[in-house]
C-alpha positions, 0 to 999 in steps of 0.5 A: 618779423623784426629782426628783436622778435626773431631773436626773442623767439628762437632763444624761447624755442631753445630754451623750450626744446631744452626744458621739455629734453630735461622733463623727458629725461627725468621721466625716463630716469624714474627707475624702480630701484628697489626692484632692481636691489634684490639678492644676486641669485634673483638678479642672475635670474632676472638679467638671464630672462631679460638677456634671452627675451631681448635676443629673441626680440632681436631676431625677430626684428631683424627679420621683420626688416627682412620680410620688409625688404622681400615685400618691396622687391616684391611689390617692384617686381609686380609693378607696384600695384596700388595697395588697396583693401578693396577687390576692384575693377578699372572702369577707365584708363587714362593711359588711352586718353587723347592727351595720356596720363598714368592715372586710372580710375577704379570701381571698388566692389563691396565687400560680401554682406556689404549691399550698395544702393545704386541711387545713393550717391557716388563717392570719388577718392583721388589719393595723394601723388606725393612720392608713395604709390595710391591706396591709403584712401583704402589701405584697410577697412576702416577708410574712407572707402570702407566708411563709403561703402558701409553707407551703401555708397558707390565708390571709385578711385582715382589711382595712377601708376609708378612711371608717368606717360611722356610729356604729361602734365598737371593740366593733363591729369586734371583734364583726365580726373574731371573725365573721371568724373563726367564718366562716374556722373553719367553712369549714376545719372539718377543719382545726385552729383559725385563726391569727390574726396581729396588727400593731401596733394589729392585735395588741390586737384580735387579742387581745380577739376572742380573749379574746372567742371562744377556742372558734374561735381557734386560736394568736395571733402578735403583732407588735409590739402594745402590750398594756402602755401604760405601760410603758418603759424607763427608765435612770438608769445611767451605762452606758447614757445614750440616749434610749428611748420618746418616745411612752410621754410624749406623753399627759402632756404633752399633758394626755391624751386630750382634744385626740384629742376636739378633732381628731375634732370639728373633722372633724365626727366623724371623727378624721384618720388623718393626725394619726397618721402625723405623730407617727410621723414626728416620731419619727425627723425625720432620716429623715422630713426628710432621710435617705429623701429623700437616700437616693433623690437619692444612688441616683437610677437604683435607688431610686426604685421601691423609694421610690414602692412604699412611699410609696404605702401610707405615704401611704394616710391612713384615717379613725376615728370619735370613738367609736373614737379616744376609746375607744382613747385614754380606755382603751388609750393613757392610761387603760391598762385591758386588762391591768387586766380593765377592758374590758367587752364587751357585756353588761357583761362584761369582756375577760379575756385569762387566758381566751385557750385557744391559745398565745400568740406575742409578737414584738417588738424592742428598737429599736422606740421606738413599742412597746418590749418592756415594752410588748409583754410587761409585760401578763403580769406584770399579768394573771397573778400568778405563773408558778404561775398560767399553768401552772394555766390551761394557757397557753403564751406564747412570746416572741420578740425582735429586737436591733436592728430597728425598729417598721414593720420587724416587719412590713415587712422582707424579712429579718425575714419570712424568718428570724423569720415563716417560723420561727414559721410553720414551728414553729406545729404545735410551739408547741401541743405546748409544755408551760405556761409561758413560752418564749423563742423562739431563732433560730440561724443556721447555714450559708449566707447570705442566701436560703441561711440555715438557722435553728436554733430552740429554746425555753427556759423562763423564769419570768415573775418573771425575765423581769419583773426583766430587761425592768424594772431599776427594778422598774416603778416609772416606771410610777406617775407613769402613773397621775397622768397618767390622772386629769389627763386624765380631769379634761382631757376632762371640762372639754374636753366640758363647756366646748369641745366645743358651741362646737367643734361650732357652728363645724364643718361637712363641707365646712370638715372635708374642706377641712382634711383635704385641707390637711393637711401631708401631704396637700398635700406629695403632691398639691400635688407633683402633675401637678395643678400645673401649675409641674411640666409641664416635669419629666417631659419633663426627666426622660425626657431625663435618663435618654436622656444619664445620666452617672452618676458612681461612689459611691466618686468623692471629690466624691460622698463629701463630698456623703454626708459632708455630708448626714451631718451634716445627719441627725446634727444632727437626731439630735441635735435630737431626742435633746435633745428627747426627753431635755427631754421625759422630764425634764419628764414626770417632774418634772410628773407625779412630784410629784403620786403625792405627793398621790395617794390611799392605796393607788395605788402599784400600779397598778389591777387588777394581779393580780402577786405577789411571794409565794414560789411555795410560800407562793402559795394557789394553789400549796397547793391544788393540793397538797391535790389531789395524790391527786385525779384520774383518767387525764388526770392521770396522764397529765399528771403523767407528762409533768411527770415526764419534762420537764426544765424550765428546759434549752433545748428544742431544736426537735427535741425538740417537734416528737418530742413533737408527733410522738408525741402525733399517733402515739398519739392513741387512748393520750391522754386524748379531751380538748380540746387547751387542757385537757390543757394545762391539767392538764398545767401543774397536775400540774407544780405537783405535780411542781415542789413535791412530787416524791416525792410525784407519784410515789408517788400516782400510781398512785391516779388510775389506780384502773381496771384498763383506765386502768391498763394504757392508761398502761401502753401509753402508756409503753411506747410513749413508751420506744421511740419515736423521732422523726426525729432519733433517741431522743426521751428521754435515758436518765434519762428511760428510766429514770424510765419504769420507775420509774412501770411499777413503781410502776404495778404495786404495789398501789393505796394508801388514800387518804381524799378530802378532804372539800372535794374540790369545791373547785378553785381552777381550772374543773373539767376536762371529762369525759374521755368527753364532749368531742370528740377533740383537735385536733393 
């Protein structure tokens, strides 16, 4: 960014932050001034009830603190346990693995009057390890665990405990996740491949154990995953001036990774999950000051359960090792190296998320400012180089976006667990039916409301070249002062280990480690809180009486509307502290690390790795070899070319119409190629490459990849069968596609044409497709 848009944009973020603090605070200042203007006997009377209502409030907060407090002494006591919903049992226990980690894997047991239906396929749900304790994939029973269940699904969860095992890693845990897996797989072997659903710091280890072991992953459900670090949002447009990413900036100015080195060894090896929740607080300060507390002083009788149920798993603090955080910091956060295909695994060879098999559902929303929807999308843009690309390789990814709902709410909502998790559980089956490409998932209310609401759904196609032009206006260039960031700290942490590290190691011992985690500000604000103090022995008495004599005074009463005016203001002046804060923060960002891209070495102006290409589709290598293959193949070809023929790429495809395709497909097993699932895909997205550039010419040459006179007439059947099949909402094809189908019947019946093979047949720009009669039949 030049150094005049930097300044132009923070003196526009400013002057925003300031315009929406003024709005606010002339909301709040609409007092109801003939309400208040009445007699004094009346005002003595009101300011009586208010001053009595508001004491009682008082306490009863007070001691929901204190009830907070004995929960967290509590929960520490019993070992932090994980805080699900769900009775469960453990199935396996990483901690007696070859290689030990702190992780575990649990069987959910259904709820009574839920039935669970053994061939349905397995849920996986692998939380988040990001300072909190596991659970919030099944804190209540509108989760996705609850949502799973009440699908009849199995479901497990990947769980893991507050102290991690000596010298484990990230690769260690990946290796036990993927053990995880096999073991569900083999436990449902008549049942299709797992899913598996990541949360957050969940979503990227779902995505490496799948990419580590497709053979046993059925579909991945990502959650608000950041795959893509440095990606953002960036706006130097009039129109839309608000503040967007702040923690996309924090390693810059932090200068990197190596004060999560400093903060591990000055635990003695263990990096405080405590330290984490904090950044995340310090996100929004108005409501991790102000507004959650306000809001159970304002509904002191009804809020306080919801409160403490909360506050328990926010307040459950975990522990990584240095290998762990460092690993993540050095490769994820700062250094940026997944999507670039930098992640080794053991052996040396590296993390390729291009090899994931199942299709791919990436779930994010536009106001979650801890991962935004770059960061949760871009990676496909960096791992694949056109769209052309994840045709060829027969992947389908599915995007989903919410408008408006923040980062812990993908996960935690009741709303959003009933509309988008219940659709996307609802629709997995169909999702495996979708053809290659990009997909964007459409959530349509209809009728109804609340626990009465019906979803329409549909998919509609995307090009990966639209999606990138509309997730990223300044073409992603925002991103390149990433890269100065990621040589600054990699110099940072080599001076840290070389010249700090032994003297911070000299001076730490366990017991001064465990002392400073249990003085850690959000430790000591709970305990300290506690019936472990013993100022606080009259506020549960106090309280008990309060509740015996409540006088309530209504909401809608005038005083009880200025105290919520006036705490309004408190929160808008946080708001607008920490709109100013993150707009000086992105300034100073960019006028530090922009500069030195001017230093930087030659060719650095595309970030490593990335495979992206801004060449015509036609003009793409890949695309012109699978042209010279047009005459080539056999019948799982034809079979594919035929179903690009009759698709019509690009129009919405309502829910009704895959659930037909999947349905058919289920109808006429025996008529489909005896293949794997992932590479009928795979040959399906390379014939409509064909299709897309050569249409003519796909059906033409048809005929001559069904030479045999039994492949012939089994197309012909499958044909046949497709023209008069109907799925529960009537015709699955439209006339035209009736129509096409006698098209290919007649060209089917024409005499075989000549074609000469190529002399480099063997060359293939893609794996060769396995035999059609070797591998085993394809999983619905």
């Amino acid at each position: 960014m030049e150094p005049a848009s930097v300044a132009r944009r923070l003196q526009e973020r400013i002057g925003s932050a300031q315009a929406r603090f003024l709005e606010r605070v002339r909301e709040a200042l609409k007092a109801d001034g003939a309400a208040l203007a009445t007699d004094p006997w009346s005002a003595w009377q009101a300011w009586s009830r208010y001053a009595v209502d508001l004491a009682q409030r008082s306490i009863l907060f007070w001691d929901t603190l204190r009830k907070r407090g004995n929960n967290f002494v509590a929960h520490e006591r019993a070992g932090l346990p994980p805080l699900l919903h769900f009775e469960h049992e453990t199935v396996a226990d990483g901690r007696t693995f070859e290689r030990p980690v702190n992780y575990a894997l649990l069987r959910i047991l259904p709820p009574p009057g839920v039935e669970i239906d053994p061939r349905r396929r397995p849920f996986v749900v692998i939380d988040p390890r990001a300072g909190h304790g596991p659970g919030i994939g099944g804190f209540k029973d509108d989760s996705q665990v609850g949502v799973a269940l009440r699908g009849g699904h199995p479901v497990y969860f990947v769980v893991f405990f507050p102290e991690p095992e000596p010298g484990q890693t990230v690769l260690d845990v990946c290796a036990a996740e993927a053990q995880f897996v096999r073991q569900v797989h083999e436990m449902h072997a008549k049942s299709p491949k797992p899913v598996i659903v990541g949360n957050c710091q969940g979503g990227w280890a779902a995505m490496l154990l799948a990419a580590s072991d497709p053979e046993h992953t059925g579909p991945v459900v990502i959650n608000g995953a950041p795959l893509s670090y440095w990606g953002g949002r960036w706006r130097d447009d009039a129109d839309d001036a608000t503040g967007e990413n702040p923690m996309r900036y924090v390693g810059g100015l932090l200068g990197g990774t190596w004060l999560a080195s400093l903060a591990s060894d000055i635990g003695n090896g263990r990096f405080d999950g405590a330290h984490l929740v904090q950044n995340f607080e310090s996100l929004d300060p108005a409501n991790s000051l102000w507004e959650k507390y306000y809001h159970v002083l304002a509904n002191a009788d009804t809020e306080p359960e919801r409160f403490l149920d909360f506050e328990r798993w926010w307040g459950g603090f975990y522990l990584l090792n240095r290998e762990e955080i460092e690993w993540i910091t050095q490769n994820l956060f700062v250094g940026n190296k997944l999507s670039a295909g930098e992640l080794e695994q053991r052996g040396g060879r590296a993390f390729d998320l291009r090899e994931i098999r199942s299709p791919i559902i990436l779930f994010a929303s536009l106001g979650d400012n801890i991962t935004p929807p770059q960061q949760a999308f871009n990676w496909v843009a960096d791992v694949y180089g056109s769209t052309e690309e994840i045709k060829a390789r027969g992947q389908v990814i599915v995007g989903l976006l919410h408008r408006t709902v923040g980062h812990l709410g993908i996960f935690v909502s009741g709303q959003v667990a009933q509309k988008e998790h219940a659709q996307i559980v609802s629709v997995l089956e169909s999702i495996e039916a979708l053809p290659p490409g990009i997909h964007g998932m459409e959530i349509v209310e209809r009728g109804g409301g609340g626990d009465a609401a019906r979803y329409d759904v549909r998919f509609v196609e995307h090009r990966l070249e639209d999606v990138v032009g509309r997730l990223n206006r300044h073409q992603r260039a925002d991103e390149r002062p990433f890269q100065a960031v990621a040589a600054v700290s990699e110099f940072n942490q080599r001076a840290y280990e070389t010249l700090a590290r032994p003297w911070v190691r000299m001076g730490v011992s366990e017991p001064g480690a465990k002392a400073l985690r249990r003085l850690h500000p959000l430790r000591a604000s709970r305990w300290g809180f506690s019936d472990l103090n013993p100022w606080l022995w009259w506020l549960g008495p106090a309280a008990a009486a309060v509740r015996a004599m409540r006088q309530p005074l209504a909401r809608e009463a005038p005083l009880r509307k200025a105290e919520a005016g006036a705490a309004d203001l408190v929160a808008a002046s946080l708001d607008c502290w920490r709109e100013m804060r993150d707009a000086v923060s992105e300034a100073a960002f960019f006028q530090v690390y922009g500069p030195l891209l001017r230093i930087a070495p030659a060719g650095s102006d595309s970030p490593r790795g990335r495979r992206w290409s801004d060449a015509l589709p036609h003009e793409l290598p890949l695309v012109k070899r699978i042209l010279e293959t047009i005459g080539e193949g056999g019948y799982a070809q034809a079979v594919g070319r035929v179903a690009a023929l009759l698709r019509a790429a690009g129009e919405p495809l309502p829910l009704e119409g895959v659930e037909a395709r999947h349905a058919f497909g289920l109808a006429n097993l025996y008529l489909l190629p005896d293949i794997e699932l992932a590479d009928l895909r795979r040959i399906e997205g390379t014939q409509e490459i064909i299709v897309r550039h050569a249409r003519a010419r796909a059906l033409q040459t048809l005929p001559a990849l069904v030479r045999a006179p039994e492949d012939r007439e089994r197309l012909g059947m499958l044909l046949e069968r497709a023209a008069a099949f109907e799925g529960e909402h009537g015709p699955w094809l439209n006339a035209e596609q009736r129509a096409l189908i006698e098209r290919i019947r007649e060209a089917l019946a024409q005499p075989l044409p000549r074609i000469r093979p190529r002399a480099d047949a063997a060359a293939s720009p893609l794996p060769a497709a396995p035999s059609p009669a070797a591998p085993p039949p394809v999983t619905p």
